[in-house]
DSSP file (Angstrom, degrees, kcal/mol; ACC not computed):
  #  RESIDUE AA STRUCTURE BP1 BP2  ACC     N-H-->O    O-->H-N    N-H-->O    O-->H-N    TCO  KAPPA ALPHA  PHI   PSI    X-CA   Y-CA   Z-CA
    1    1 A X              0   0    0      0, 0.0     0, 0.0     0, 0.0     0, 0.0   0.000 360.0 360.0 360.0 126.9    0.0    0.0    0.0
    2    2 A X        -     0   0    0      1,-0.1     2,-0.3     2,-0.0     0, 0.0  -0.088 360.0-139.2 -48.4 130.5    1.4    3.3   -0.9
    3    3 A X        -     0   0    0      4,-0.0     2,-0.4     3,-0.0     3,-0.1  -0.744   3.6-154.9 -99.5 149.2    2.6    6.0    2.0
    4    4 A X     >  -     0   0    0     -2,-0.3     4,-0.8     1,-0.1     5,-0.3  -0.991   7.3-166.2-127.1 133.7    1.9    9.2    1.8
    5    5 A X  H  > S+     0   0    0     -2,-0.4     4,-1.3     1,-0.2    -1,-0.1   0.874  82.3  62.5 -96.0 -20.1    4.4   11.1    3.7
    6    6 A X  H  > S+     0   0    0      2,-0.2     4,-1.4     3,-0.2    -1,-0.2   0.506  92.5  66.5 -60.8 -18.8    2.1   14.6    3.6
    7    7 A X  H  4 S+     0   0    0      2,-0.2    -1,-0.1    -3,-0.1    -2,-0.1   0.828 112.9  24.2-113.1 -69.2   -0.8   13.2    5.5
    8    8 A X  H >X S+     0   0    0     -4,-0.8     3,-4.0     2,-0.1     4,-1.9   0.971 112.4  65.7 -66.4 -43.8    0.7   12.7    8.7
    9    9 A X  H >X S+     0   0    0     -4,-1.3     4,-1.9     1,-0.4     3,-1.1   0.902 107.9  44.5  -5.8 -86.3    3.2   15.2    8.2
   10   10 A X  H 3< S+     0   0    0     -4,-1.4    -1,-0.4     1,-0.2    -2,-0.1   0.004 114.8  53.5 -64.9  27.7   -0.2   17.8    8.2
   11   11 A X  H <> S+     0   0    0     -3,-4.0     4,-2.3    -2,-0.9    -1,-0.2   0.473 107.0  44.8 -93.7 -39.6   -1.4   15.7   11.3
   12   12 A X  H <X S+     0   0    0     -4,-1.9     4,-1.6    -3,-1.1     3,-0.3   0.973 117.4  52.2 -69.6 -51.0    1.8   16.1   13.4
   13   13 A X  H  X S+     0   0    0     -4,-1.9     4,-1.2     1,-0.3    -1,-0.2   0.881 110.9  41.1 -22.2 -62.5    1.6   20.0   12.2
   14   14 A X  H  > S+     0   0    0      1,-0.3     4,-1.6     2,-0.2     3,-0.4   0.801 114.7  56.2 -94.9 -18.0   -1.9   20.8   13.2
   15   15 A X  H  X S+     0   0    0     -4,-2.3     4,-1.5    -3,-0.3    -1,-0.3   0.945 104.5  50.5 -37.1 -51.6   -1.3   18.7   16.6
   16   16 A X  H  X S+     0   0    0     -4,-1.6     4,-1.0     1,-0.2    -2,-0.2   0.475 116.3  46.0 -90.6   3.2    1.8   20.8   17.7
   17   17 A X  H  X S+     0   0    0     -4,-1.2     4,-1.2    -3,-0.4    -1,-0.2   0.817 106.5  55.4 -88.7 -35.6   -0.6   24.1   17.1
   18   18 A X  H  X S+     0   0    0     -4,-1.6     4,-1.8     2,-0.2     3,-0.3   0.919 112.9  42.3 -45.6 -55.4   -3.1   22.9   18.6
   19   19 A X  H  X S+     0   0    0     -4,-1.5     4,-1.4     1,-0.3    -1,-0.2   0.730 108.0  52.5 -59.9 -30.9   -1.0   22.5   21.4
   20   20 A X  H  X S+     0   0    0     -4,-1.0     4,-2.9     2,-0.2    -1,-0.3   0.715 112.5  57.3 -60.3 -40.3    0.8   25.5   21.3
   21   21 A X  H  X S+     0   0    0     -4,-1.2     4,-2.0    -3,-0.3    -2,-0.2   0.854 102.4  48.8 -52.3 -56.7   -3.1   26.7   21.2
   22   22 A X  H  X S+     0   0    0     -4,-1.8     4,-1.8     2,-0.2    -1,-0.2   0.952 114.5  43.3 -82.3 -41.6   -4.2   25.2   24.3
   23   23 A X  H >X S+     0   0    0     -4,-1.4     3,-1.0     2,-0.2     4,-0.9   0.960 110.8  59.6 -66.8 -49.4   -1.0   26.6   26.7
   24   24 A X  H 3X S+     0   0    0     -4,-2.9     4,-2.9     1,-0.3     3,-0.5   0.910 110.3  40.2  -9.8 -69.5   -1.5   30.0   24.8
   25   25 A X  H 3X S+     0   0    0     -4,-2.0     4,-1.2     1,-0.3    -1,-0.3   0.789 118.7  49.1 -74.9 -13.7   -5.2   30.0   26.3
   26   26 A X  H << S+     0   0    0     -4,-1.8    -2,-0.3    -3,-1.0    -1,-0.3   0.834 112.5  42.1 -99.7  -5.6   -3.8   28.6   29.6
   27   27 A X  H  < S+     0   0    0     -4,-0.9    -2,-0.2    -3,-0.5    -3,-0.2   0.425 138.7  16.1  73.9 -53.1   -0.8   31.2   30.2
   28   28 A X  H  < S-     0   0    0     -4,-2.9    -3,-0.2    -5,-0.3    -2,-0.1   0.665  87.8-124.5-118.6 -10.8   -3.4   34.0   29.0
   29   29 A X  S  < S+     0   0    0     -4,-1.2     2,-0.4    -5,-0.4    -4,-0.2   0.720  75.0 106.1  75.3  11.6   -7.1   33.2   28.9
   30   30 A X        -     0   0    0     -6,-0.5    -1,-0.2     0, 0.0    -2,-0.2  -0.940  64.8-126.0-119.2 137.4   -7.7   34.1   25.2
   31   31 A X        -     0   0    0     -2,-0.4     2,-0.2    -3,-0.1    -9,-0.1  -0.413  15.2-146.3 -79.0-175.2   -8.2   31.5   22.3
   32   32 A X        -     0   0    0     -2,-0.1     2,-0.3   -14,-0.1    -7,-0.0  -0.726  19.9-113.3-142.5 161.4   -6.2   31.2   19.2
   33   33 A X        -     0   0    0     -2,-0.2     2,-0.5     2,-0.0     0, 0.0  -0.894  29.3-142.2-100.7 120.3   -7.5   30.1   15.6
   34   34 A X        -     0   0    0     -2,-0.3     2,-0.4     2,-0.0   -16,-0.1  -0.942  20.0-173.1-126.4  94.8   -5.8   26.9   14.7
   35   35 A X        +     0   0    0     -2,-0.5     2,-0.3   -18,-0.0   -18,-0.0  -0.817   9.4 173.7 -88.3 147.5   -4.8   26.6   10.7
   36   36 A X        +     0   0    0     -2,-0.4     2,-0.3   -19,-0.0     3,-0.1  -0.776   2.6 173.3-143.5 105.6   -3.5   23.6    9.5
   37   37 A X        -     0   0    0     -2,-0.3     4,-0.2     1,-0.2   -23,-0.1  -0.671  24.6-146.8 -85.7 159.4   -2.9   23.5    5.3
   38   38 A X  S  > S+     0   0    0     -2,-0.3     4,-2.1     2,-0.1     3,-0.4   0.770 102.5  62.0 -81.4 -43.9   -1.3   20.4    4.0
   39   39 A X  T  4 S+     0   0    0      1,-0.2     4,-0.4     2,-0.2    -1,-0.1   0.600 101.2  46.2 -35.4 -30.9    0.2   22.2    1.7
   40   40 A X  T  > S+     0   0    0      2,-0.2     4,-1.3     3,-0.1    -1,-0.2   0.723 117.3  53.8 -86.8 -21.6    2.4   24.6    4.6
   41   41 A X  T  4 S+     0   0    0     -3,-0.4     4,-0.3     2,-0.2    -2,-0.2   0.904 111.0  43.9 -83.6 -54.0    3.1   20.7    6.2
   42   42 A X  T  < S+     0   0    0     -4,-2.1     3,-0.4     1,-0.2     4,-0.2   0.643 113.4  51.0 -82.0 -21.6    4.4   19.5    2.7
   43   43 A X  T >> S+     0   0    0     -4,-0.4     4,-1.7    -5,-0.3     3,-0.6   0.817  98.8  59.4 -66.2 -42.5    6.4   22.5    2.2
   44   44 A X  T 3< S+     0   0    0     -4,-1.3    -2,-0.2     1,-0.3    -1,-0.1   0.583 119.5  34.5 -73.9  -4.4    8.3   22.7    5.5
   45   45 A X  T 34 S+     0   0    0     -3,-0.4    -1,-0.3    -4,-0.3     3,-0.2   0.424 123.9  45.1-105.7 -17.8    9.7   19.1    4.6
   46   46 A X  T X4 S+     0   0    0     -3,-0.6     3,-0.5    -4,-0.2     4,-0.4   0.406  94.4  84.0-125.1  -6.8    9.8   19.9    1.0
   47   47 A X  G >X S+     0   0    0     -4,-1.7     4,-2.7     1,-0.2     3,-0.6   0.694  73.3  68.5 -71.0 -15.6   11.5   23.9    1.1
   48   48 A X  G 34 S+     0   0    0      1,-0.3     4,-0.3    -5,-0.2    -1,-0.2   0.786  98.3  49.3 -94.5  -8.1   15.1   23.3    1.2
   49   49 A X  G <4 S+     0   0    0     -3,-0.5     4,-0.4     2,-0.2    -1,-0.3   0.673 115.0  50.3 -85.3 -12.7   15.3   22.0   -2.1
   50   50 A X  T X> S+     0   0    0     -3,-0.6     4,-3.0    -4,-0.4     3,-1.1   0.917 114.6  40.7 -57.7 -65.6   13.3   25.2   -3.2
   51   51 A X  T 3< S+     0   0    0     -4,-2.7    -1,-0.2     1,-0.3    -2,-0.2   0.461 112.3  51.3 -79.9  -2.9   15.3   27.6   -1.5
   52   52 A X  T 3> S+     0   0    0     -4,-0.3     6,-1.6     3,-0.2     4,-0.6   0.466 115.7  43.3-116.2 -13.1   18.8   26.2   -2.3
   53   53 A X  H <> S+     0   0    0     -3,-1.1     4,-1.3    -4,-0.4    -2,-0.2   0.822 112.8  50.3-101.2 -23.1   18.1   26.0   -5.9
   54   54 A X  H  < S+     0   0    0     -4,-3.0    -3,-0.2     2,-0.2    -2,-0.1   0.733 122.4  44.1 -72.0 -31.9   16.0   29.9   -6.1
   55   55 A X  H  4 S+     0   0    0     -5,-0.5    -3,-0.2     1,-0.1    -2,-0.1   0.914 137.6   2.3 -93.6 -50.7   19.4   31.0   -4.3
   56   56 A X  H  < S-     0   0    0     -4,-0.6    -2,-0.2     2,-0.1    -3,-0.1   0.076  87.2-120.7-121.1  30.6   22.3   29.3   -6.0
   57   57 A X     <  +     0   0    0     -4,-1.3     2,-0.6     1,-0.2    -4,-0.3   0.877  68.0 139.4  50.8  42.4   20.6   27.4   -9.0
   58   58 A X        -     0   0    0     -6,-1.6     2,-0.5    -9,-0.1    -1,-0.2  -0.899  53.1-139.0-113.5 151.2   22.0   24.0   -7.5
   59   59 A X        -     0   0    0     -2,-0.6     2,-0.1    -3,-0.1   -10,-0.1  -0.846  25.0-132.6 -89.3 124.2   19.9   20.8   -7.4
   60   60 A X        -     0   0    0     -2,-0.5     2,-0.2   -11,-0.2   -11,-0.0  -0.459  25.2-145.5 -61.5 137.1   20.7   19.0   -3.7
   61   61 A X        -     0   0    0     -2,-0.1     2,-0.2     1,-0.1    -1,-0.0  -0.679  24.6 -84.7-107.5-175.4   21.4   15.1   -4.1
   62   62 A X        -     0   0    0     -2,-0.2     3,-0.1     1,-0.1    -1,-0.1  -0.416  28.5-159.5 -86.7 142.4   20.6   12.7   -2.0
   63   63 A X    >   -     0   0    0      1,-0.4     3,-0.7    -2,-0.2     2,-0.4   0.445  28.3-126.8-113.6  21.5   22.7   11.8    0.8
   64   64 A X  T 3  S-     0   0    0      1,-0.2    -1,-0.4    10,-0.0    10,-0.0  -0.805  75.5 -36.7  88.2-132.9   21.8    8.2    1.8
   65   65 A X  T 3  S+     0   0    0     -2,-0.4     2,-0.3    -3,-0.1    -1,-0.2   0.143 118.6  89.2-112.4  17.3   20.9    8.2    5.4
   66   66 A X    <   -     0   0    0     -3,-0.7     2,-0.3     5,-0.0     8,-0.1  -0.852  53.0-165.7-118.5 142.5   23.5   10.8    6.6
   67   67 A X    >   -     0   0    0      3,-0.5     3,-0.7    -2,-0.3    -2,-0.0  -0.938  24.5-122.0-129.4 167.4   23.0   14.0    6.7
   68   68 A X  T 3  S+     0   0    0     -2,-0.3     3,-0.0     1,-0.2    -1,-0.0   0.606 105.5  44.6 -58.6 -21.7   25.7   17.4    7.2
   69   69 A X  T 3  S+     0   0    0      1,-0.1     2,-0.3     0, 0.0    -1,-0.2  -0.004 103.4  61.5-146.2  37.9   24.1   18.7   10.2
   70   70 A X    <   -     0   0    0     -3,-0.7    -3,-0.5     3,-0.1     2,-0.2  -0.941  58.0-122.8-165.9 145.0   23.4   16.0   12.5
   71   71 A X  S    S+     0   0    0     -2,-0.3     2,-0.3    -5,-0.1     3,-0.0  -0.958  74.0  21.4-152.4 144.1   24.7   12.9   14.9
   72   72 A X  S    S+     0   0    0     -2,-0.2     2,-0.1     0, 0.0     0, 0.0   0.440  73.9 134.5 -31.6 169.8   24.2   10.4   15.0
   73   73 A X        +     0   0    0     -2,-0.3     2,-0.3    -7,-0.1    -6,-0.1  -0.138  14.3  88.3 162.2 137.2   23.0    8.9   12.3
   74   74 A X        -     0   0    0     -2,-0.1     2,-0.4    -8,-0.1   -10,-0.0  -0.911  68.0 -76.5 172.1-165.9   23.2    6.1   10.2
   75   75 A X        -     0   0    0     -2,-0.3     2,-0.7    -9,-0.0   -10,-0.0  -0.946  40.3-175.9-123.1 129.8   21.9    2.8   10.0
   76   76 A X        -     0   0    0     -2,-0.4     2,-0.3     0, 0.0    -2,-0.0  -0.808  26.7-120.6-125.9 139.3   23.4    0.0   12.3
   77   77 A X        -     0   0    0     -2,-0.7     2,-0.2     2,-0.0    -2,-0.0  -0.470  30.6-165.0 -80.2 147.9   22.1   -3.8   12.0
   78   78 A X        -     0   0    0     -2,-0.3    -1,-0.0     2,-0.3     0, 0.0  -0.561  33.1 -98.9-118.7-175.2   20.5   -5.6   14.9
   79   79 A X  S    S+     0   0    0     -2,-0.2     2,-0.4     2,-0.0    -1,-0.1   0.559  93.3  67.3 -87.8 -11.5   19.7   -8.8   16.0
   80   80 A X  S    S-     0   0    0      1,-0.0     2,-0.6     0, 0.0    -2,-0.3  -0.876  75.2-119.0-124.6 175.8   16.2   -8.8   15.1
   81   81 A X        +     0   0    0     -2,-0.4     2,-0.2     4,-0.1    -2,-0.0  -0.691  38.8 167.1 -93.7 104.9   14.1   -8.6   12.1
   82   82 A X    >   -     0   0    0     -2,-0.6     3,-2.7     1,-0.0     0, 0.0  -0.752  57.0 -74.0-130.7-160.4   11.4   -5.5   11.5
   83   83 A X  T 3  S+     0   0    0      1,-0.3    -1,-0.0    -2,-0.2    -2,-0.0   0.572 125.0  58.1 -63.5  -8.4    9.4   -3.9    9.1
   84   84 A X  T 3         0   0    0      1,-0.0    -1,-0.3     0, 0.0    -3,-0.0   0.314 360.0 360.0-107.7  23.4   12.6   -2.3    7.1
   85   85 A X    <         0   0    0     -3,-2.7    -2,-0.2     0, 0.0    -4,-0.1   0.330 360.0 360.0 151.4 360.0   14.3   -5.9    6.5
């Protein structure tokens, strides 16, 4: 069955606004208006290739499972068997 990675993506969004929402009204007594677009959710995952080719016309490649601006990370084998092999 096919994933859609936008779909929760825009669920965890409009959760952490919500939340932000409810301490807002408990800290002040006032509500807040809670948007949640899928489209601003699929963008915040989906900008940096935007914004790195509109500034320096380069396309990012892929970097496996590693990235420049975090550690750990990689993939280490275990003794048991889940859903990725």
């Amino acid at each position: 069955e096919p994933y859609s990675v936008g779909d929760p993506n825009a669920g965890v969004h409009a959760f952490n606004a919500t939340l932000l929402a409810l301490e807002h009204r408990r800290r002040t007594g006032e509500g807040s208006m809670v948007e949640a677009a899928m489209v601003d959710a699929a963008l915040s995952v989906a900008a940096e290739q935007v914004i790195e080719y509109s500034a320096y016309g380069a396309l990012l490649q892929r970097d496996g499972n590693r990235g420049p601006t975090a550690a750990p990370q990689n993939l280490y084998l275990s003794t048991e068997i889940d859903e990725f092999g």
